[in-house]
N, C-alpha and C positions, 0 to 999 in steps of 0.2 A: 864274445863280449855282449853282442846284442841277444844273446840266449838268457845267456847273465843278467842282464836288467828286469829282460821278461821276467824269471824266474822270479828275481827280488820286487817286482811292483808287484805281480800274483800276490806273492805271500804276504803284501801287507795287505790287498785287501782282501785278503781268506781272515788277517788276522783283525779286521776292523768289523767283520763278519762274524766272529765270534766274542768279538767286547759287545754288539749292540743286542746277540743275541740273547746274552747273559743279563744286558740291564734290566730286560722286559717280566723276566721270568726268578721266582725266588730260588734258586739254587743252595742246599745245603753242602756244607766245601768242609771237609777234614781243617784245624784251626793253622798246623802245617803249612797250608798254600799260602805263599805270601812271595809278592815281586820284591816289596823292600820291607826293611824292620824300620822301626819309628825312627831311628838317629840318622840312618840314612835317608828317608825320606824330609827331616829337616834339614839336612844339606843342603841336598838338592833344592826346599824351597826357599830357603837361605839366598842361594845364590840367584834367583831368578830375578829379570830385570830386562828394560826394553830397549828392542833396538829398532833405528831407521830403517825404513825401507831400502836401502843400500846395502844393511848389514846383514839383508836376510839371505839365507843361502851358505853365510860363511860359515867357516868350523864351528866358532863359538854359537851362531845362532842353530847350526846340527845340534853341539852338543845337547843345547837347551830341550830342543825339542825334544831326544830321547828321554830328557830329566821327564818333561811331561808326558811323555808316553807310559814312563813304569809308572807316575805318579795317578797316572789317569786308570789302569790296571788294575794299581793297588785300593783306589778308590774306591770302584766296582767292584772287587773281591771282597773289601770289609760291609759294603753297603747291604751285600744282596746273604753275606751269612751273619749278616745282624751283628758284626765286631765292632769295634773303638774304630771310629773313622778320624783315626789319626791324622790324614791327610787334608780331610776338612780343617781342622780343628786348629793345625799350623799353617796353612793357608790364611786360616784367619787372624792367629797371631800374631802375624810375622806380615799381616797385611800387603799382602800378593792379590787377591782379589783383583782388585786395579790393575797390575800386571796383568792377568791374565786376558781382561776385557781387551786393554792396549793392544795385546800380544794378535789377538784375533781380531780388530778392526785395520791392525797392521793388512795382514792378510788379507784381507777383504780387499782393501784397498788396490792390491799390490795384483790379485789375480784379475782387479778390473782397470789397471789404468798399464800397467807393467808386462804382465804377462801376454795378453793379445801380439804388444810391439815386439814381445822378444819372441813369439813363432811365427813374425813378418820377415824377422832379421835374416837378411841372403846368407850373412857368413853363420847363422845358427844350425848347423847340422852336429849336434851332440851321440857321443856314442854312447850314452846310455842316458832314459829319460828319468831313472832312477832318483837323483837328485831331486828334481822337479815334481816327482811327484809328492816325493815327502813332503815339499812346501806346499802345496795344495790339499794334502791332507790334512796340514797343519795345524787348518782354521775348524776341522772337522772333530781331533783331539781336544782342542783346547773348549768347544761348546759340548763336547760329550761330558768333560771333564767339568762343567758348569752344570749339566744337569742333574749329575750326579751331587754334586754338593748343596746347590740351591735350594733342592726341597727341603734345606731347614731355613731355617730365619735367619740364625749369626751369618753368615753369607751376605745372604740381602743388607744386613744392616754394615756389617765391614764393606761392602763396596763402596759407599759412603757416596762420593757426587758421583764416580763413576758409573753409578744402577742409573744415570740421566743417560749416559752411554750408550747401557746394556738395550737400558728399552728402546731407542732409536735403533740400535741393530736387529733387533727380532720384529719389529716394525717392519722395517725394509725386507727382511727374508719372508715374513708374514706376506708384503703386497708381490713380492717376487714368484711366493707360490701361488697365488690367485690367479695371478696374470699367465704364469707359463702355464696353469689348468686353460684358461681362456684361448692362450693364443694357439696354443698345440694339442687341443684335446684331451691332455692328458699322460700322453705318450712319453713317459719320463726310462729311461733303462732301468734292467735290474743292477742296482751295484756291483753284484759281481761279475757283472758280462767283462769278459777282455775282447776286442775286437781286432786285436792285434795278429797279424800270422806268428806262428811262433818263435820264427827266428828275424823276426822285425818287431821293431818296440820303436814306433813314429811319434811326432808331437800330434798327431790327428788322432792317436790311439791316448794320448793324454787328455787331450783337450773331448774327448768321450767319455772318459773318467770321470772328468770334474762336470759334467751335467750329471751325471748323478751324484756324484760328492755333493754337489750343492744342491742337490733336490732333500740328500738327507739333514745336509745344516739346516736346511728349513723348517722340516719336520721338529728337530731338537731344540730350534730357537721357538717353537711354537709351547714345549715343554718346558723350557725358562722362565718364559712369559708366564704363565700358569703359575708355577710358584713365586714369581715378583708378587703376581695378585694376591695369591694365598697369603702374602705378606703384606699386604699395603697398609697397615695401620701401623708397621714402623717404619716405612721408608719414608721420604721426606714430603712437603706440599710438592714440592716443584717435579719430584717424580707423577704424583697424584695425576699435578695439572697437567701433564706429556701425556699420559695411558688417556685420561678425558676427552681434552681438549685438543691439543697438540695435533695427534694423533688420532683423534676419539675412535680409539680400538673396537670399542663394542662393534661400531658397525660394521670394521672391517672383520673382526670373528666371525657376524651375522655372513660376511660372504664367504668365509670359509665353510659352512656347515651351510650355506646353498650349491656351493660349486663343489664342495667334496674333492679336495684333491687326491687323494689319496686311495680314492675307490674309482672306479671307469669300467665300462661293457669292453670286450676286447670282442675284436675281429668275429673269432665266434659266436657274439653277443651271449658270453657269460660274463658272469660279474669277474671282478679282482680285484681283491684289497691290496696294499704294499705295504707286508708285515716282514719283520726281519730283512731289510734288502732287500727284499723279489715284491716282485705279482705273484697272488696267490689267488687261484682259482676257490671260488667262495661255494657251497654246498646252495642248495636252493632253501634249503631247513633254518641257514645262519647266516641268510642277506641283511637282516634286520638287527643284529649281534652287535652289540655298540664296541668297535676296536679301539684302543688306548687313547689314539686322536683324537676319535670321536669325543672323550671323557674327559681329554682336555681340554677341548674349547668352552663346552659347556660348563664344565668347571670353572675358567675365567670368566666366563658369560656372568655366572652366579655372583662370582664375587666382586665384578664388576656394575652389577645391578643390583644388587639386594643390599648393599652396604648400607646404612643410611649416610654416612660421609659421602659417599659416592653419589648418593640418591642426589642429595646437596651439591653438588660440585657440577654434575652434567649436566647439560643444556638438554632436555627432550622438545626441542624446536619440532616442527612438524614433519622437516625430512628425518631425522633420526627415529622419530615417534616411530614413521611408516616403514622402514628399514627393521626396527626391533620388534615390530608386529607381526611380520613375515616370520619371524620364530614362532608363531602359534603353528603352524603347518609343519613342524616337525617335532610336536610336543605329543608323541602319541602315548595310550598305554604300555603299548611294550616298551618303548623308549624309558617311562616314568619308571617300569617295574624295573628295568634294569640300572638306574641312579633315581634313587626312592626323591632327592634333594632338587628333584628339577620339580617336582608338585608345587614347590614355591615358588618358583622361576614361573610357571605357567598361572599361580595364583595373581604374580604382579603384570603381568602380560595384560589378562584378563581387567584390572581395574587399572591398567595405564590405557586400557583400548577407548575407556567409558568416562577417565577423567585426565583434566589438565596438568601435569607437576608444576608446581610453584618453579621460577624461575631461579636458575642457578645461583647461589648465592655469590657476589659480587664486594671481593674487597680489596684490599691493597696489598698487593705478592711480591714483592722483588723475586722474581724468577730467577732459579739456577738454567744456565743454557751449558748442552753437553759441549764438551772441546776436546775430546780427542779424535775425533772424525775431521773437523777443522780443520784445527793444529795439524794433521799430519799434510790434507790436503793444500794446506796452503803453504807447507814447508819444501815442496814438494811439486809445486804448480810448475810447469815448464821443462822440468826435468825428469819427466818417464823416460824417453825415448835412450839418452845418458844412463840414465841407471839400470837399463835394460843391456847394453852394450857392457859397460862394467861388468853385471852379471853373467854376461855368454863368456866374457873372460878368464872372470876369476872363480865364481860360484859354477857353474855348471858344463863345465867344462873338465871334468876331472880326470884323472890319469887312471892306469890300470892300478896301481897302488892305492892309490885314494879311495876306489870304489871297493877294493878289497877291505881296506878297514873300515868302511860305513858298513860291509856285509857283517865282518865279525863283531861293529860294535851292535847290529842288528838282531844277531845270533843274541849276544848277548841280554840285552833289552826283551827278545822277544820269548822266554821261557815255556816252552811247548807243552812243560808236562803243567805248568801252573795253566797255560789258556784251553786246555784238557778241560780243566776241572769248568771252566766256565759255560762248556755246551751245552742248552736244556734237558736236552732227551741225552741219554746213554746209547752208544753205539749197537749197530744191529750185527746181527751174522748174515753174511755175506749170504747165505746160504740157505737159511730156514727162516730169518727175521726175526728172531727170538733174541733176545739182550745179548750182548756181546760183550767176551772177558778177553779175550787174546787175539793177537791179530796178527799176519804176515810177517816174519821175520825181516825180510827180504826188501819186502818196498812198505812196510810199515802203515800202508793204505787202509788194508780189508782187513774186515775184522771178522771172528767166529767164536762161536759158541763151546764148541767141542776140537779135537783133533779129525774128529769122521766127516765133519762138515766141510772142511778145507780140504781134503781129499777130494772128495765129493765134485770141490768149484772149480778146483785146478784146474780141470783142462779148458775152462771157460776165464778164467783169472789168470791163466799162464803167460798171456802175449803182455797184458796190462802191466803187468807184475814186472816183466823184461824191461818192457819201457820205461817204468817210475825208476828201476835198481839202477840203469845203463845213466839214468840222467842225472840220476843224483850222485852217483860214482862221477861222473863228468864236472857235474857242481862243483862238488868236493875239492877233484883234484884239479882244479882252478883257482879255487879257495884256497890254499895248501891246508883242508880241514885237515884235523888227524881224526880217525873214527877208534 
């Protein structure tokens, strides 16, 4: 049973591993690949809908979450080969938007006020952490599943008061990554580390998990934020006055693009960016290489500063002045040749350094304030520790039956050949590293070029090959898979 968890928490995040890999990268995809067709996918958005932090963990709130799992799939498979983003489009219709914000400040909530109590709780020893991690992943789907939509407008403007929400929750992930750069150096894990032994799957091996699950929500809510901006001439004042005022983001982006989190000298003092889930050892030729992050802040920067509505609405008081100044010290040439749009960014830098802006323009707002961060907290005040106990009960605590059908509705949900098609690069030969068409019958791992090439690795691919067949035949006939 505890082989069993292991196995199913791995393969989700092998498979959360290949959704993020795919967003970054254009991938052409046969028109074929598809998790759901349009009627099904209005179903499913049909049915969506919020629940209490009580209800999370139960069946009905599993089911949901698989709905947004294919939903989140199918999103990224039309986005990245330029199809009918169906998924958008009845999201927006059908005015889920607001669900979905709910769904994910649920969470938020629940892994900081909830979760902690329930890996205190003496009687919590669950025999698999499998449940639990779905819910933790949960908050991680549901903002992949907002970046991917966001970057158009209708989104932004269907969230309607909720975008007051949205921007308070990327706020908060926003100063959550500044601070963990500050407090820890930087030293965030690769996502897909398991740290688990293999025939143990602890809450310590979860709660490892989720510092990197929430180092990536951060990243993703960093990429929200960006297209809120990109849109701020249709979402509302009171959004405006939160990103300005509120909040006044600019200067916290100014600390993101001082503190760089997502770059750090490791041990060996070589550089490393955190692209695709890992550290990646950065060439000495492409230290200066602006990565995606990079292009987002500055991008919000832009259109947080150069708006003239915005020009009008910010206070350039003399600490904000001195804070957006300190951007001229990363306004180099190569920087400018690699986003030509920051020349103007560095042109207003330049004449905010040598003149005063007129004072924010001052008039009479009846402010929207967000409430579902609130609401949930003040429904909810006193009672973690209750709805933690309830939870080791009824939610995570599942029987051998129960985890057997979360596996097969998992098989099902998670489509192998369709998350194939979403890996950047094409597989190599095991053997020569030449593009890869065929691959191991047997343990379905390695892949090769030719039949000569597999000859060839065998006697180096034979113990491997043993391992992966013996475990998944083991799988299997746990499972009662039929193959």
């Amino acid at each position: 049973m505890r082989l069993l968890s292991v196995t199913m928490a791995i393969a989700l995040v092998y498979v959360y591993v290949l959704l993020e890999a795919a967003e970054i990268l254009f991938v052409m995809m046969d028109s074929s690949a598809s998790v759901l067709f349009p009627g099904e996918a209005e179903g499913y958005i049909q049915s969506l809908e919020t629940y209490s932090l009580k209800e999370i963990g139960s069946t009905r709130w599993f089911m949901q979450h698989e709905y947004i799992e294919k939903l989140n799939m199918q999103a990224i498979l039309n986005a990245t080969a330029m199809q009918d983003e169906f998924v958008k489009e009845q999201l927006v219709s059908f005015g889920k938007i607001p669900t979905l914000i709910h769904g994910m400040i649920s969470i938020e909530i629940w892994k900081q006020k909830v979760f902690p109590i329930l890996c205190q709780l003496h009687d919590f020893n669950p025999k698999s952490t499998f449940p639990l991690y779905m819910v933790i992943h949960h908050e991680a789907s549901i903002i992949n599943l907002l970046e991917t939509i966001m970057f158009h407008q209708e989104p932004c403007e269907a969230a309607e008061d909720s975008i007051l929400d949205l921007i308070d929750y990327c706020h908060r992930k926003l100063i959550l990554l500044a601070g963990r750069n500050a407090s820890d150096g930087g030293t965030v894990p690769d996502r897909v580390t398991y740290t688990g032994d293999a025939c143990h799957s602890s809450v310590q091996d979860l709660q490892n998990q989720n510092v990197a699950i929430e180092f990536e929500i951060s990243l993703k809510a960093l990429s929200v934020l960006r297209y809120i901006t990109d849109h701020v001439d249709s979402v509302n004042l009171s959004a405006l006055h939160r990103l300005l005022s509120t909040h006044n983001l600019p200067c916290v982006l100014v600390r993101l693009v001082e503190c760089c989190p997502w770059s750090h000298i490791n041990k060996a003092g070589q550089m490393e960016k955190y692209i695709d889930g890992r550290w990646c050892p950065i060439p000495r030729e492409d230290q200066l290489k602006m990565t995606k992050l990079d292009g987002q802040v500055w991008i919000a920067l832009c259109n947080l500063l150069l708006r003239l509505e915005c020009q009008r609405k910010y206070d350039f008081n003399s600490f904000n002045k001195s804070q957006l100044l300190r951007l001229r010290g990363f306004l180099t040439e190569v920087l400018i040749d690699q986003l030509p749009s920051l020349s103007e960014l560095q042109r207003f830098l330049s004449h905010l350094a040598v003149v005063d802006p007129a004072p924010p323009q001052k008039g009479l707002i009846l402010e929207q304030i967000p409430e579902m961060w609130s609401n949930i907290m003040n429904k909810n005040a006193g009672k973690w520790k209750a709805i933690a106990k309830v939870q080791v009960k009824q939610a995570f605590a599942p029987s051998e039956d129960d985890l057997r059908r979360q596996a097969h509705r998992l098989a099902q949900t998670y489509n192998l050949d369709v998350i194939e098609r979403l890996i950047p690069e094409k597989p190599k030969c095991g053997f020569c590293g030449v593009e890869a068409v065929k691959r191991c019958s047997r343990c379905q791992s390695e892949w090769y070029c030719r039949r000569e090439c597999q000859v060839k690795h065998w006697p180096k691919h034979r113990t491997a090959c043993q391992l992966m067949a013996e475990a998944t035949e083991k799988l299997q006939k746990t499972l009662n898979i039929k193959t």
